[in-house]
KEFI-969817 format. One record per residue (C-alpha): residue number from 0; residue in three letters; x, y, z. Coordinates in steps of 0.1 Angstrom, whole numbers, plus 5000, padded with zeros to 4 digits. Each point is the difference from the previous one (the first is absolute). Layout:
// residues N
+-----+-----+------+------+------+
:   k :   r :   px :   py :   pz :
+-----+-----+------+------+------+
: NUM : ALA :    X :    Y :    Z :
...
+-----+-----+------+------+------+
This chain:
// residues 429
+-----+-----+------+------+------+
:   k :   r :   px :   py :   pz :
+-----+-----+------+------+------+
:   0 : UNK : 5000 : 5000 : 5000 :
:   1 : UNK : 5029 : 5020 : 5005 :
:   2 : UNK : 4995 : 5039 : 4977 :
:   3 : UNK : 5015 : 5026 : 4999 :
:   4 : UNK : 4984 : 5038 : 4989 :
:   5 : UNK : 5014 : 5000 : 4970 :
:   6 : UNK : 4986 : 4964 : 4987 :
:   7 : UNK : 4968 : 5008 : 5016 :
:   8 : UNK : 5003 : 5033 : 4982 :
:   9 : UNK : 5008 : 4984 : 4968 :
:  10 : UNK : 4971 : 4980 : 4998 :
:  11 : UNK : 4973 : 5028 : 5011 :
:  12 : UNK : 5012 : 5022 : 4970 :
:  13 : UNK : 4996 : 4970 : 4978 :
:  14 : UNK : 4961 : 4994 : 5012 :
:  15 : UNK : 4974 : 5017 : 5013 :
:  16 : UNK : 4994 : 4995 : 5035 :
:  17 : UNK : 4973 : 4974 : 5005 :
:  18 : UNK : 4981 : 5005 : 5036 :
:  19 : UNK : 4996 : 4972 : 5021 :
:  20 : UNK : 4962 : 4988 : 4996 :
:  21 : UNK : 4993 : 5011 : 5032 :
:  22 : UNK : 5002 : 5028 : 5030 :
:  23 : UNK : 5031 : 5003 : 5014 :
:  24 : UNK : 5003 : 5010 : 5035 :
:  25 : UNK : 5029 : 5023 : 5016 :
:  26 : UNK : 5009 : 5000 : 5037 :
:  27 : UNK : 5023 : 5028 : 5018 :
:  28 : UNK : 5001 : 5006 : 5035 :
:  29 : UNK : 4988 : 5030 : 4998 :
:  30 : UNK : 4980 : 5020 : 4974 :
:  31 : UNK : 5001 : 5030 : 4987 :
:  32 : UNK : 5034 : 5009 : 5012 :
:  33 : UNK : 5012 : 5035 : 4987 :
:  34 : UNK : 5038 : 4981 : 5000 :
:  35 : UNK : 4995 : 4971 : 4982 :
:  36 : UNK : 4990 : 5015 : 4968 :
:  37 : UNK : 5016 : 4970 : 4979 :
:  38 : UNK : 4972 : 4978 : 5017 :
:  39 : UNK : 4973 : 5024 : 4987 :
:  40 : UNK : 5009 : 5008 : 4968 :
:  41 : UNK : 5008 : 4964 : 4991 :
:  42 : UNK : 4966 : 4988 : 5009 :
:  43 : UNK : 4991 : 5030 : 4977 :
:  44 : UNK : 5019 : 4991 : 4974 :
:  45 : UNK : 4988 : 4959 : 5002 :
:  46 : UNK : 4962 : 5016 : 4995 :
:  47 : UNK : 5012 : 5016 : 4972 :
:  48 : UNK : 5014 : 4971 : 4980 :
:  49 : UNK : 4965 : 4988 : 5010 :
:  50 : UNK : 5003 : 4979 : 5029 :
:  51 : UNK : 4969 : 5000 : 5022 :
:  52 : UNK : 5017 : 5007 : 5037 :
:  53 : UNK : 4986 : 5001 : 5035 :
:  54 : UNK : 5017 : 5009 : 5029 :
:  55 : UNK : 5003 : 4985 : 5031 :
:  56 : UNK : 5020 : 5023 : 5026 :
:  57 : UNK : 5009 : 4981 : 5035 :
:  58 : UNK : 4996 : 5036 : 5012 :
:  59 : UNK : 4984 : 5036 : 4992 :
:  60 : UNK : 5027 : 5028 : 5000 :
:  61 : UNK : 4983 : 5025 : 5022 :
:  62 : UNK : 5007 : 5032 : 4980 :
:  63 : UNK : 4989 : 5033 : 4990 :
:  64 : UNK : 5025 : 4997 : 4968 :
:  65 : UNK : 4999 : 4984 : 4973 :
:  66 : UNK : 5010 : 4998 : 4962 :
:  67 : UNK : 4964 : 5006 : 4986 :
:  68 : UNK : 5001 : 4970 : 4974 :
:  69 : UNK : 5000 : 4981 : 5029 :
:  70 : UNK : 4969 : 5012 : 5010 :
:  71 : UNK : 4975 : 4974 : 4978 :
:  72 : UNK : 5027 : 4973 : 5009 :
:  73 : UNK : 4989 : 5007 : 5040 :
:  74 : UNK : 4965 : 5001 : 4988 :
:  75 : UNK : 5002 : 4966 : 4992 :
:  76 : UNK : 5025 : 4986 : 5022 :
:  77 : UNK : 4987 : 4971 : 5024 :
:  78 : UNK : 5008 : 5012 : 5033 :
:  79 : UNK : 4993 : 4984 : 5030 :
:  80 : UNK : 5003 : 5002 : 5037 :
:  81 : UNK : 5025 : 4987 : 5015 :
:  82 : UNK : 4976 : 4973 : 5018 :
:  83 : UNK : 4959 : 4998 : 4995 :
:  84 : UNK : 4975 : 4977 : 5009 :
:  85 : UNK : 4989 : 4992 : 4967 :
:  86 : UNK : 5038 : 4983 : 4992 :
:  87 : UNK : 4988 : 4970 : 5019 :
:  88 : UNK : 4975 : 4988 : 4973 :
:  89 : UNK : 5035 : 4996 : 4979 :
:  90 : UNK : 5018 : 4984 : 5024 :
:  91 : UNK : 4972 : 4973 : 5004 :
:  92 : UNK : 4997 : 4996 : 4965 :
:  93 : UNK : 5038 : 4991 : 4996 :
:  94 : UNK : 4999 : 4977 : 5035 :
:  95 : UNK : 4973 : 4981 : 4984 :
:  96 : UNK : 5010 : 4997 : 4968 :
:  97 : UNK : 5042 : 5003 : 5003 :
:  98 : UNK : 5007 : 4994 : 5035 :
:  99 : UNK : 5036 : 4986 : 4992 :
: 100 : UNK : 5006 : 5027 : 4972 :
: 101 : UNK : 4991 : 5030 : 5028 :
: 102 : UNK : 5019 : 4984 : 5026 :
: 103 : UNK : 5028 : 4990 : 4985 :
: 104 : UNK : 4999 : 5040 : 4983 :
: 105 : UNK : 5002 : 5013 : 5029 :
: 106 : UNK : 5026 : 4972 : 5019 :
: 107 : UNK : 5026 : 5007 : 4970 :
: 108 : UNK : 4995 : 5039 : 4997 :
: 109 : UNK : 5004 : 4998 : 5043 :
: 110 : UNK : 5032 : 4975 : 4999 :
: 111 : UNK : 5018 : 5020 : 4972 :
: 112 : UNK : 4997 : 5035 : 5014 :
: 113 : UNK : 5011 : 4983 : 5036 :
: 114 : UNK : 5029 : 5022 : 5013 :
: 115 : UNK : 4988 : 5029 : 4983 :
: 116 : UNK : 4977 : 5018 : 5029 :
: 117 : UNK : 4991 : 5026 : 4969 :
: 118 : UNK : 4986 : 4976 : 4970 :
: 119 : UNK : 4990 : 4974 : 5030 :
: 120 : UNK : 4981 : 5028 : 5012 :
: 121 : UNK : 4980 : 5010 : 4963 :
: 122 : UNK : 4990 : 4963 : 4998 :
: 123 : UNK : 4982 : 4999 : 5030 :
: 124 : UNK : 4985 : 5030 : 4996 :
: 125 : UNK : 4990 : 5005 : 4962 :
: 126 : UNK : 4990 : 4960 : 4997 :
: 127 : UNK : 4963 : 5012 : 5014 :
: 128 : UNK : 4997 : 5022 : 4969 :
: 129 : UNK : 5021 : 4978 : 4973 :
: 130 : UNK : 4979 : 4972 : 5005 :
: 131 : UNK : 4963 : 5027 : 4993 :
: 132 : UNK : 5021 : 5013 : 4972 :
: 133 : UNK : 5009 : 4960 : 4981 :
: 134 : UNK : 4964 : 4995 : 5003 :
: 135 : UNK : 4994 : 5034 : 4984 :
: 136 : UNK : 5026 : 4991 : 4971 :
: 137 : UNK : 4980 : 4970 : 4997 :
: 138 : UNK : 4967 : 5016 : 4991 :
: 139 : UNK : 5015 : 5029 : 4981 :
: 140 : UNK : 5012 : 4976 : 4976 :
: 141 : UNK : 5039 : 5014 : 5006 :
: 142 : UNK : 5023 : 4974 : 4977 :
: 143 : UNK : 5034 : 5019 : 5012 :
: 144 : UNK : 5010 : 5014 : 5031 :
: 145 : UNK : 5033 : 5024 : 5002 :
: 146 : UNK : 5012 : 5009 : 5032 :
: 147 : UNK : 5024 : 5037 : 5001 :
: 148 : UNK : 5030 : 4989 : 5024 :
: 149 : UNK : 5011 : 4971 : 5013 :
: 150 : UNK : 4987 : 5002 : 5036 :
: 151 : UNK : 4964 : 5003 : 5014 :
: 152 : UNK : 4985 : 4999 : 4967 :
: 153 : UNK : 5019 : 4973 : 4985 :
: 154 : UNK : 4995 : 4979 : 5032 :
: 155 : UNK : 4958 : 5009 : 4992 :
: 156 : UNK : 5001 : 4986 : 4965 :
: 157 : UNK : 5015 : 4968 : 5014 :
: 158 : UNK : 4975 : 4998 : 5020 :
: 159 : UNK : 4976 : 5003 : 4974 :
: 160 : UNK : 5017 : 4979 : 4981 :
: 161 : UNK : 4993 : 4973 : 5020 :
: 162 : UNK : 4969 : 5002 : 5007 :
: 163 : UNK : 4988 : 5006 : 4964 :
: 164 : UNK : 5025 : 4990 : 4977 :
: 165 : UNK : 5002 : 5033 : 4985 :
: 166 : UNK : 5035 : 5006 : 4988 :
: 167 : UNK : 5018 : 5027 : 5009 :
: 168 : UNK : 5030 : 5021 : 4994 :
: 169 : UNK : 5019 : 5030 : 5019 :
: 170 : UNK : 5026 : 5028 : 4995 :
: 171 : UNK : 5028 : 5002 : 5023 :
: 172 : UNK : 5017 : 5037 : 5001 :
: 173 : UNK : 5023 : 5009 : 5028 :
: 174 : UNK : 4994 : 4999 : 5036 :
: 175 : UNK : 4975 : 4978 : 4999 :
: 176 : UNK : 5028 : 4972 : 4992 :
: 177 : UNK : 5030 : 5018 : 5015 :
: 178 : UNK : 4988 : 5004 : 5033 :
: 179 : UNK : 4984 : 4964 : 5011 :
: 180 : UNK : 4998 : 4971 : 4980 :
: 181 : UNK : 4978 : 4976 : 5016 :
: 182 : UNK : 4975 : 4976 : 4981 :
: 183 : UNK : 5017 : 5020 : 4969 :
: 184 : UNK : 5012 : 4963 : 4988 :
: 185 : UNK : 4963 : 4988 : 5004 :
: 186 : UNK : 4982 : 5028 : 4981 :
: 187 : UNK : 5027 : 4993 : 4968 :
: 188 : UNK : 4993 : 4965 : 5003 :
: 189 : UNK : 4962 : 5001 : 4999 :
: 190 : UNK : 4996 : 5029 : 4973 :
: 191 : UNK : 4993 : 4995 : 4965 :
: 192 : UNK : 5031 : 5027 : 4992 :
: 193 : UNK : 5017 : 5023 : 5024 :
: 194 : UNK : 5009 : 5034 : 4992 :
: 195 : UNK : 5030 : 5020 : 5009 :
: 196 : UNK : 5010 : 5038 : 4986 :
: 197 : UNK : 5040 : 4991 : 5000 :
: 198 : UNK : 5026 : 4970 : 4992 :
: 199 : UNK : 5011 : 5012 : 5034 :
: 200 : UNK : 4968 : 4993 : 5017 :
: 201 : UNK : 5003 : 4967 : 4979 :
: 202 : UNK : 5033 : 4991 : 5016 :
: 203 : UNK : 4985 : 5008 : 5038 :
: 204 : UNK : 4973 : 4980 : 4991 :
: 205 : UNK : 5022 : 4968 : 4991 :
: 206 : UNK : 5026 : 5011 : 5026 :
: 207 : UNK : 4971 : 4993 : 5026 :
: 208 : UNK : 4983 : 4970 : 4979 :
: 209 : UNK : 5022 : 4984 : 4976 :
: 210 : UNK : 5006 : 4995 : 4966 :
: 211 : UNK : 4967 : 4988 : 4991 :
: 212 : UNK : 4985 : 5033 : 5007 :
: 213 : UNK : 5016 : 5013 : 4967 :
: 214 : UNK : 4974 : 4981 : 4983 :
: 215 : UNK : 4972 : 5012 : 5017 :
: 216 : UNK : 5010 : 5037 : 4998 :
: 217 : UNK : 4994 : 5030 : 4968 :
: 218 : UNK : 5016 : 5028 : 5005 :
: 219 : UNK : 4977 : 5030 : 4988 :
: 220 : UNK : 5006 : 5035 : 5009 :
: 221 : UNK : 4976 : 5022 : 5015 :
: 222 : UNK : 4997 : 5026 : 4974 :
: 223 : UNK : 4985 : 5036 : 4995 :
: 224 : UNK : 4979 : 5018 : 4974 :
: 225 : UNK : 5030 : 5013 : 4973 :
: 226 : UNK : 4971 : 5020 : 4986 :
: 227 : UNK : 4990 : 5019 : 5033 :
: 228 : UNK : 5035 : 5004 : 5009 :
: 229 : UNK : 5014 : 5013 : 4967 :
: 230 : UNK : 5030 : 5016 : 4994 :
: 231 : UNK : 5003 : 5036 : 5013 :
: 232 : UNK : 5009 : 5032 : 4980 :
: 233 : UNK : 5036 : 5003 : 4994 :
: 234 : UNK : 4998 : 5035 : 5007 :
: 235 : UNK : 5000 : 4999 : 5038 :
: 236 : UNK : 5034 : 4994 : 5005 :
: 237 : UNK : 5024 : 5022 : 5016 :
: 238 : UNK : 5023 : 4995 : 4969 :
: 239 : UNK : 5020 : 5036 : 5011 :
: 240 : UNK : 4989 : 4991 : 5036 :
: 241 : UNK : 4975 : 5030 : 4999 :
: 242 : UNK : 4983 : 4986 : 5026 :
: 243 : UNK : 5007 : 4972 : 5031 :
: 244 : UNK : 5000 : 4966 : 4994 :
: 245 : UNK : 4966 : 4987 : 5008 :
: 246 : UNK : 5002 : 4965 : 5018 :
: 247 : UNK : 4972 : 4986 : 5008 :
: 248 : UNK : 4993 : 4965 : 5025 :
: 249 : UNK : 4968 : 4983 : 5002 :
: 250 : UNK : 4990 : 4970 : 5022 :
: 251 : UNK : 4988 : 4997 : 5037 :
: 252 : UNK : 5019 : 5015 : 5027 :
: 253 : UNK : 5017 : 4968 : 5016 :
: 254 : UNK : 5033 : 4987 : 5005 :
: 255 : UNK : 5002 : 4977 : 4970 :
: 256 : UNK : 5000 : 5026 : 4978 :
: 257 : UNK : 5031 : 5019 : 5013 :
: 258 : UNK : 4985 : 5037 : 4994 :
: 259 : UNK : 5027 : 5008 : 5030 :
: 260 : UNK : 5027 : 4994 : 4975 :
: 261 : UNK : 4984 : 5022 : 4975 :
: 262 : UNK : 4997 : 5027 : 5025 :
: 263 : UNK : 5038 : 4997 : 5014 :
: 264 : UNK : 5010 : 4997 : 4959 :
: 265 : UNK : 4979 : 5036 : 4997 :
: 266 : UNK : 5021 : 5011 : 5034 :
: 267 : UNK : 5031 : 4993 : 4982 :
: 268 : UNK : 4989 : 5014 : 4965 :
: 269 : UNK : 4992 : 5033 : 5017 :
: 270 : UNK : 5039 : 5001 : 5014 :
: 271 : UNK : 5011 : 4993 : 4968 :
: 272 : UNK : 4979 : 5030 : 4984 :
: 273 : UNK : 4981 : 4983 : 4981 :
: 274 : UNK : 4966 : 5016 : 4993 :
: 275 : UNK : 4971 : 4974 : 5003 :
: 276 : UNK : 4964 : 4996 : 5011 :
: 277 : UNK : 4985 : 4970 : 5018 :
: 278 : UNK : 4965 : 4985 : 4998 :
: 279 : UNK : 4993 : 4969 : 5023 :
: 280 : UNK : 4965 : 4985 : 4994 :
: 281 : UNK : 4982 : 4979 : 5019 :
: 282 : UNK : 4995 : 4996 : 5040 :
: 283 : UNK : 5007 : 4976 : 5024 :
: 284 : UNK : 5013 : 4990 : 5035 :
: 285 : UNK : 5036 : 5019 : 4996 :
: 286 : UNK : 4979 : 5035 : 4989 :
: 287 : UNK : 5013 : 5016 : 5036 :
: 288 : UNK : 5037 : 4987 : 4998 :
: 289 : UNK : 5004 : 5010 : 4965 :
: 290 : UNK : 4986 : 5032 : 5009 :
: 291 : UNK : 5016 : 5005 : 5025 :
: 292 : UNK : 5036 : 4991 : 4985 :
: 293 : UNK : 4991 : 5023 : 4966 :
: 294 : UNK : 5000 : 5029 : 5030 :
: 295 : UNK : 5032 : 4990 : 5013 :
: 296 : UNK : 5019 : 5003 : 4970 :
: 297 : UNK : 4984 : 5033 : 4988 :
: 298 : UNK : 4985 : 4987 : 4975 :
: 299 : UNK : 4962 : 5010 : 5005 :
: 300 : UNK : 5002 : 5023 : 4971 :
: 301 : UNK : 5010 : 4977 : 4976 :
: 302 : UNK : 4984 : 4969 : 5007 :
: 303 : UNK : 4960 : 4999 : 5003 :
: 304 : UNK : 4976 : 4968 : 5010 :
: 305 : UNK : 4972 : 4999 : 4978 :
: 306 : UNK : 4981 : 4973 : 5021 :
: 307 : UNK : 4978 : 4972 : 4978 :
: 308 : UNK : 4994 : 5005 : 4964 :
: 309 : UNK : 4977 : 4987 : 4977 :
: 310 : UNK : 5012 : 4987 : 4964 :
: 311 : UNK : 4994 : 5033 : 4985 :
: 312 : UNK : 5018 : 5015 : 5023 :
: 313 : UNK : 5030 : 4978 : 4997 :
: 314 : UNK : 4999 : 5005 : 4960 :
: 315 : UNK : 4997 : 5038 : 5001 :
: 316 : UNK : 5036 : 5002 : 5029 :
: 317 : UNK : 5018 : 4974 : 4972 :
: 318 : UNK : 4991 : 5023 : 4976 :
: 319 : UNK : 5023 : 5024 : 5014 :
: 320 : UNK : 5025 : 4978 : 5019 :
: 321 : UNK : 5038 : 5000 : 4991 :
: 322 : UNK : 5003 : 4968 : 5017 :
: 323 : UNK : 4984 : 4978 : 5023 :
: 324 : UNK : 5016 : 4982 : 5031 :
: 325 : UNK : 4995 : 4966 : 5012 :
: 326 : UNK : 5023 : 4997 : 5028 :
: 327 : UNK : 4987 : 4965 : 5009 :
: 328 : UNK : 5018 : 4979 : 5035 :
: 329 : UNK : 4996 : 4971 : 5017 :
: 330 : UNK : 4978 : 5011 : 5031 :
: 331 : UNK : 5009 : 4989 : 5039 :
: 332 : UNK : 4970 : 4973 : 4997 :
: 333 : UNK : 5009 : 4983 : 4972 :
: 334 : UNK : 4982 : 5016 : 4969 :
: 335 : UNK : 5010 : 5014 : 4968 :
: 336 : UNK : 4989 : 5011 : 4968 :
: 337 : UNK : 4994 : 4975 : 4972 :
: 338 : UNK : 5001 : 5027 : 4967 :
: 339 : UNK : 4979 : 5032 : 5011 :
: 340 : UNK : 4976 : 5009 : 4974 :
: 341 : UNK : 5011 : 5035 : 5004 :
: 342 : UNK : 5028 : 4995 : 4984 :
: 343 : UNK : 4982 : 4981 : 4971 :
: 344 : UNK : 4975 : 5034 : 4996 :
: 345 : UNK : 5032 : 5025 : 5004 :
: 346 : UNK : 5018 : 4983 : 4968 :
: 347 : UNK : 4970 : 5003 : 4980 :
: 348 : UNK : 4996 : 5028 : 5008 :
: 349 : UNK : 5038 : 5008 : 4987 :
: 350 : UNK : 5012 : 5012 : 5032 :
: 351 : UNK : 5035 : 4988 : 5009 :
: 352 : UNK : 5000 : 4975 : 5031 :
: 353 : UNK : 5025 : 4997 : 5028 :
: 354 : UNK : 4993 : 4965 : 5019 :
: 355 : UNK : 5018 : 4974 : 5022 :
: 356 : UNK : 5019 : 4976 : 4991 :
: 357 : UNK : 4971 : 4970 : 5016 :
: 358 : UNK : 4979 : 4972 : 4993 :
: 359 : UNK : 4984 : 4998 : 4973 :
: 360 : UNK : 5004 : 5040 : 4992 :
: 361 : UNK : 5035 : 4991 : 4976 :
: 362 : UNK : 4975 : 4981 : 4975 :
: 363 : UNK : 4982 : 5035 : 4992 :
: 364 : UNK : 5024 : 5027 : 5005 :
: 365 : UNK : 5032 : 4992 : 4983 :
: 366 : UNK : 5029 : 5016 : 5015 :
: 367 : UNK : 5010 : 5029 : 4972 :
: 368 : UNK : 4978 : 4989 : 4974 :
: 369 : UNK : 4966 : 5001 : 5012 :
: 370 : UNK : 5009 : 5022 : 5034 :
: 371 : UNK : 5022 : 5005 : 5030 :
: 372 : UNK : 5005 : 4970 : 5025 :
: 373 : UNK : 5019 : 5008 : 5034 :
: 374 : UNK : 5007 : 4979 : 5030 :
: 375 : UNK : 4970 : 4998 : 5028 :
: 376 : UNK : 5001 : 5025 : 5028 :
: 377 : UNK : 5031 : 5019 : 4981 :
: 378 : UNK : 4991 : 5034 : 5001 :
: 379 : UNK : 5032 : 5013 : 4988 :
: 380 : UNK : 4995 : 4984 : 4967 :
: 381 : UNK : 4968 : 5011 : 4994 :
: 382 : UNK : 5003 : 5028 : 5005 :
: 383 : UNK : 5035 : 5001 : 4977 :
: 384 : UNK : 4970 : 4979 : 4973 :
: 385 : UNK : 4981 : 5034 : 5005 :
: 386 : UNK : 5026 : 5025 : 4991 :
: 387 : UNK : 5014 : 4981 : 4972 :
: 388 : UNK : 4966 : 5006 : 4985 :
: 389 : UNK : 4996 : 5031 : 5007 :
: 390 : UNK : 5031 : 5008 : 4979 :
: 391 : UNK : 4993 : 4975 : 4977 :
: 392 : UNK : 4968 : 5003 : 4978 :
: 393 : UNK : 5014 : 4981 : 4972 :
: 394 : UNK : 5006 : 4970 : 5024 :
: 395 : UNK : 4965 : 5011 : 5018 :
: 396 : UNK : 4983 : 4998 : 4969 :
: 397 : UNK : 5014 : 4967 : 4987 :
: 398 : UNK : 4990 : 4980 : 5030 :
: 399 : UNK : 4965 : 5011 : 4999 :
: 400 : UNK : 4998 : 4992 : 4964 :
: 401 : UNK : 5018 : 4966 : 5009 :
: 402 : UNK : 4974 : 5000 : 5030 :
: 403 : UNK : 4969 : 5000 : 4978 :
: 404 : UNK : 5013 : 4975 : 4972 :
: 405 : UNK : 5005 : 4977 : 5031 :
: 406 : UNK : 4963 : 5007 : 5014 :
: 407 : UNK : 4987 : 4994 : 4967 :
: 408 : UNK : 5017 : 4968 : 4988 :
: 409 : UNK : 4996 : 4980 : 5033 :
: 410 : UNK : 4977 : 5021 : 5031 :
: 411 : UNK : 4968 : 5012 : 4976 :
: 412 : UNK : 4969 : 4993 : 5019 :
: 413 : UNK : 4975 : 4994 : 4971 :
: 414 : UNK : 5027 : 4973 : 4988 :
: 415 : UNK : 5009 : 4987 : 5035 :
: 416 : UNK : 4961 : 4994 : 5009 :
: 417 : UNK : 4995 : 4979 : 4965 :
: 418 : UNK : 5026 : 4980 : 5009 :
: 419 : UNK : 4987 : 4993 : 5033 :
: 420 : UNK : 4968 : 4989 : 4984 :
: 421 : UNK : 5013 : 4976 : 4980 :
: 422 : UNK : 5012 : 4980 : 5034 :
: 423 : UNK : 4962 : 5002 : 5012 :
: 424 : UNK : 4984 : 4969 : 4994 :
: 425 : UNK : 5025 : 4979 : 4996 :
: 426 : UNK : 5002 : 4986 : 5033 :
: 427 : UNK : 4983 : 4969 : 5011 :
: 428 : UNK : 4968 : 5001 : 5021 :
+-----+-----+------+------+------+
């Protein structure tokens, strides 16, 4: 089974996309989540290849904001309590009917997440609601399910799996396989394909499994909308340095994403005299430190926090970014970035990228042809990345046209969801 993106790829532009003859259900943890715009805009994207999809969320995102073509997706969404009397009639129709299939579920999910008090935890408490929502699947005719990230939601579709035979799949990203990889082995072995968005993921995956997981696995990026996120005018850049280099940062406000490194790199920029303007986007637990350290170094002129942004939003700041910073680290409790989608959106968008040198992030952003790649937590060399570009727009201007050739050929988002597609169905019930 084992494909890469590009065969996949090969074989959607050859074909039309065929939809599986059935709905196809998606699970996330939680839905709609301003961050995880890749989840969103997939599922769009799947609809629009014509792919009847119904969504499933473990849990509602309790939020005033949201991307508004989300909106008929939350309309529709099957949300649920987290417990409600009405679950029983499920659970008694899957004791009497599959009494070894729902204990046995629920014994293997238990025994494989033993030892991790965190995924041990979600099985206990989300099996209430996964077992109302396989006898939901059942009725609503759903022949696929696909499960974003390999924890919680994964461990659901297994469950469901079992209980209904329904095949699933699921796409592993980042943390969600970084951080803790309990039952990960037994959510490979039972889907009918696996997905992962690097050949680094791939190689954590068989690291923690085997070999035999490489035949289980596609790698398929996550991908953005090249048509949204179009090249911007040429005619914004500070070519006689007219005006500061505009930097711009967007992602939530947490360790793994290293903005303090980006703010020490602006600290030393500013010693070195080099006119600039910062733009972090986004919030998130580290909105005081940050804050607090931007005031420190005397930067509160120069750098300003935008707070949460809808898509529009983000194009509109690309369209007039110089370059955007990803400044991505390992964080204390074990996360880290799989390839932010950020960075995907800024190259085509033709904005020159400066990222780390981590997971899967090498695979997108090649180092001086399709951007900038410095060591993690090194905020001396981003910030020597940031003033090479600012007195280089040749070499600016080059890796943003190498960034959008790269988006285009292997991260488009129309492409990326066809491919996907394809792999529906295919599984055995």
């Amino acid at each position: 089974m084992r494909a890469t993106l590009s065969t996949v790829q090969h074989a959607s532009a050859s074909t039309s996309v065929q939809p599986p003859p059935g709905k196809v259900a998606y699970m996330m943890s939680r839905f709609p989540k301003l961050t995880e715009t890749f989840v969103l805009y997939e599922i769009l994207a799947v609809q629009g290849h014509g792919v009847q999809v119904e969504l499933y969320p473990l849990q509602r995102e309790r939020t005033s904001e949201m991307h508004p073509e989300a909106a008929p997706l939350v309309e529709a969404a099957h949300f649920l309590p987290m417990l409600a009397p009405g679950f029983l009639r499920a659970h008694l129709y899957y004791l009497r009917r599959k009494p070894r299939a729902y204990f046995r579920a629920l014994w293997d999910a238990l025994r494989a997440t033993w030892g991790s008090l965190r995924y041990f935890a979600g099985i206990l408490v989300f099996f209430p609601k996964t077992v109302q929502f396989a006898r939901m699947m059942e009725r609503d005719g759903i022949v696929h399910i696909h499960a974003h990230f390999a924890s919680h939601p994964a461990a659901a579709a297994f469950i469901i799996h079992r209980l209904t035979g329904i095949p699933y799949s699921f796409t592993a990203h980042g943390s969600d396989l970084h951080r803790d990889q309990h039952m990960l082995c037994e959510k490979v072995a039972e889907s009918a394909f696996a997905v992962t968005i690097s050949e680094y993921n791939v190689r954590v995956m068989v690291a923690a499994c085997g070999e035999w997981v490489r035949e289980r696995v596609i790698v398929l990026r996550s991908g953005v909308d090249t048509q949204v996120f179009a090249p911007r005018r040429r005619d914004v850049s500070n070519g006689h340095h007219v005006r500061p280099l505009m930097i711009l940062n967007i992602g939530t406000l947490h360790e793994v994403k290293g903005q303090t490194y980006l703010i020490e790199a602006c600290r030393q920029l500013h010693e070195r005299g080099v006119p600039f303007e910062c733009h972090l986007v986004g919030d998130g637990p580290d909105r005081g430190k940050l804050g607090a350290q931007v005031q420190a170094a005397g930067l509160a002129d120069r750098v300003t926090f935008h707070g949460r942004q809808a898509r529009q939003a983000i194009v509109d700041l690309l369209q007039r970014a110089d370059v955007l910073v990803a400044p991505s680290v390992p964080s204390s409790d074990n996360r880290r970035e799989g390839i932010p989608v950020v960075l995907m959106e800024a190259m085509a968008s033709g904005v020159a990228v400066v990222a780390s040198d981590l997971s899967g992030i090498p695979e997108l952003v090649i180092d001086g042809v399709s951007g900038l790649l410095t060591p993690p937590g090194d905020a001396g060399a981003i910030a020597d990345a940031l003033a090479r570009l600012y007195a280089d727009v040749d070499l600016r201007q080059r890796l943003a046209d190498g960034g959008r050739e790269k988006v285009l050929r292997e991260f488009d988002l129309t492409t990326n969801a066809a491919a996907l597609i394809e792999w529906f169905g295919k599984g055995k019930a």
